[in-house]
N, C-alpha and C positions, 0 to 999 in steps of 0.2 A: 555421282552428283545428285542424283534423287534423294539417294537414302539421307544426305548431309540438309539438303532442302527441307525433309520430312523430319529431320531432327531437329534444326533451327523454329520451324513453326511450331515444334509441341515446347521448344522451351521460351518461345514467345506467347503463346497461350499461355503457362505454366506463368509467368510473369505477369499475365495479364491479369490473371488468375487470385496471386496474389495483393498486386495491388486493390483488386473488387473489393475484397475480403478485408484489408486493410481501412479501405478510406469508409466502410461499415463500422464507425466506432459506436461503442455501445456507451449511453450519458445514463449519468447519474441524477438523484433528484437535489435540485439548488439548492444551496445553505448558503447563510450569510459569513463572507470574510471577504481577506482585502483581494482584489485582483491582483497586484503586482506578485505581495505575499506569495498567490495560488501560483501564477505562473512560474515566479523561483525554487517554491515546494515542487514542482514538476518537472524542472530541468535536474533539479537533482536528488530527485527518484530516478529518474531514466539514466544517468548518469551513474547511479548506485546499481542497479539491474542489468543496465546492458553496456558492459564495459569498452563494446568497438566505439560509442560516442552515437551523436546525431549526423546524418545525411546532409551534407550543406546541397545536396541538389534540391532537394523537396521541402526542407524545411523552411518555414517562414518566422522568425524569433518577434519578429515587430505584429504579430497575428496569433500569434501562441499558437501554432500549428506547428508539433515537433514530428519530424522521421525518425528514426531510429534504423542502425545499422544493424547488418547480420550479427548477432551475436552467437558464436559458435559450442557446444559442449560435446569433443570430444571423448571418443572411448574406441579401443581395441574389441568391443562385441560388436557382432552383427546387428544393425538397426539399432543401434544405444547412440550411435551420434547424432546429436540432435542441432537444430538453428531456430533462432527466433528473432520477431522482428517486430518493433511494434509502434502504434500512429494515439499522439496524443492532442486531445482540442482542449482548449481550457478559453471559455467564454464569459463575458459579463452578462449576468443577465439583467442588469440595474438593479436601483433599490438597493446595493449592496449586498446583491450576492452574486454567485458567480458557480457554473456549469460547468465540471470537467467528464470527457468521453476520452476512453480507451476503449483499441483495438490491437492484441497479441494473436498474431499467429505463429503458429511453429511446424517443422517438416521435418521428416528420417531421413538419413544416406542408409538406399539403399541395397550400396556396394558392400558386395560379399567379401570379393578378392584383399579393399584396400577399408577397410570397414573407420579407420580414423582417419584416410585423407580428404581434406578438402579439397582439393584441386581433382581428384577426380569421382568426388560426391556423384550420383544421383537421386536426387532432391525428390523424394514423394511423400504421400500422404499429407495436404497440406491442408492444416484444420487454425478456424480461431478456437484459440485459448479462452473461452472465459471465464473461467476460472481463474487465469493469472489476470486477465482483463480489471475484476470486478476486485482483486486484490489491491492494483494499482487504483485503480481510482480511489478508493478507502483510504488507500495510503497517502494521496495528493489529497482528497480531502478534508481530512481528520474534522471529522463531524464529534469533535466532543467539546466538552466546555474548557475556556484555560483557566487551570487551579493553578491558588496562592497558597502558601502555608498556613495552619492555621495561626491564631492568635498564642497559642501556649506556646506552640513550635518558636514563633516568632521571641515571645519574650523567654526562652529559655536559649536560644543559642543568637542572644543578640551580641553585640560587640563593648559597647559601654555594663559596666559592671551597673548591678541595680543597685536604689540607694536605700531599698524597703524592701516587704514582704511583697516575693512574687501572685498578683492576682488568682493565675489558675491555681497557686496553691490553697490559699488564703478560702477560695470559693469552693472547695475541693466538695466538703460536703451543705452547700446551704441547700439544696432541693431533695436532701433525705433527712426525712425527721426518725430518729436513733428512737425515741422512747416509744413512738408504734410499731415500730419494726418487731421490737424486742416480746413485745402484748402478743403479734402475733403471730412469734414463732414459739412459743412458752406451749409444749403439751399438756394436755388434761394430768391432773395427777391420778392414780390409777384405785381402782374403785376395791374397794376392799368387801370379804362380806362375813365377817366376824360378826 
């Protein structure tokens, strides 16, 4: 009855352990986008990444505050089975922009005897990821500009046929003038001494 007591409390620890570690999400620095945008880019990143889904205990969708379920990666070696789990906040910070924090942590099984079952995993080494952390938030980010096609692009694969000479054609060379080019590519003629 002890030994069961003493193994109950370290995997209550071990839980508690995790969640610490979890609700430590690491933020990124604000950029301007929409909030809604951000929150939806974030349900499905997590959605793309961790396939068991979201925790309907912990999660709050009306606070942008997502859980995430164990997500498991099985393998027949020793210490290759791996779990991950990870807590994502996505804030306004007004002004229009808006603050997303990840935290991933992940753990080894590690059972010798049963090295890919889960049911009878023991669950150690339990580290955050920041590395996958600092990936996702990049990835719910995306701090880059949004591009249009250019102008050529556009008038070359339009839909209506044109009715004249295409522009980027037409301007191809007006900011190279042909007759200094020519001056200054022309070599010395070669010096004789007859």
């Amino acid at each position: 009855m002890r030994a069961i007591c003493i193994l109950f409390l370290a995997a209550f620890a071990a839980c508690q352990n995790v969640d610490k570690k979890l609700e430590d999400v690491i933020y990124g620095q604000d950029y301007e986008a929409d909030y809604e945008m951000t929150v939806a880019r974030a349900k499905h990143i997590l959605d793309r990444e961790f396939r068991a889904g979201l925790d309907p205990d912990r999660t709050k969708e009306d606070e942008a505050d997502f859980w995430t379920l164990w997500d498991y990666k099985t393998s027949m070696w020793y210490r290759k089975t791996t779990r991950r789990r990870a807590h994502v906040i996505v804030e306004d910070a007004g002004e229009g922009k808006v603050r997303v924090g990840v935290a991933v942590v992940t753990q080894i099984n590690d059972n010798m005897d049963n090295p890919h079952s889960i049911e009878d995993a023991r669950w150690v080494k339990t580290e955050v990821d920041t590395e996958w952390s600092m990936r996702m938030e990049q990835q719910i980010g995306r701090r880059y500009l949004d591009a249009e096609p250019s102008e050529a692009w556009k008038e070359k694969n339009r839909e209506e046929k044109s009715k004249g000479l295409r522009p980027d054609l037409v301007d191809r060379y007006a900011d190279v003038d042909l007759g200094e080019k020519e001056a200054k590519d022309t070599p010395p003629a070669p010096k004789r001494d007859d």
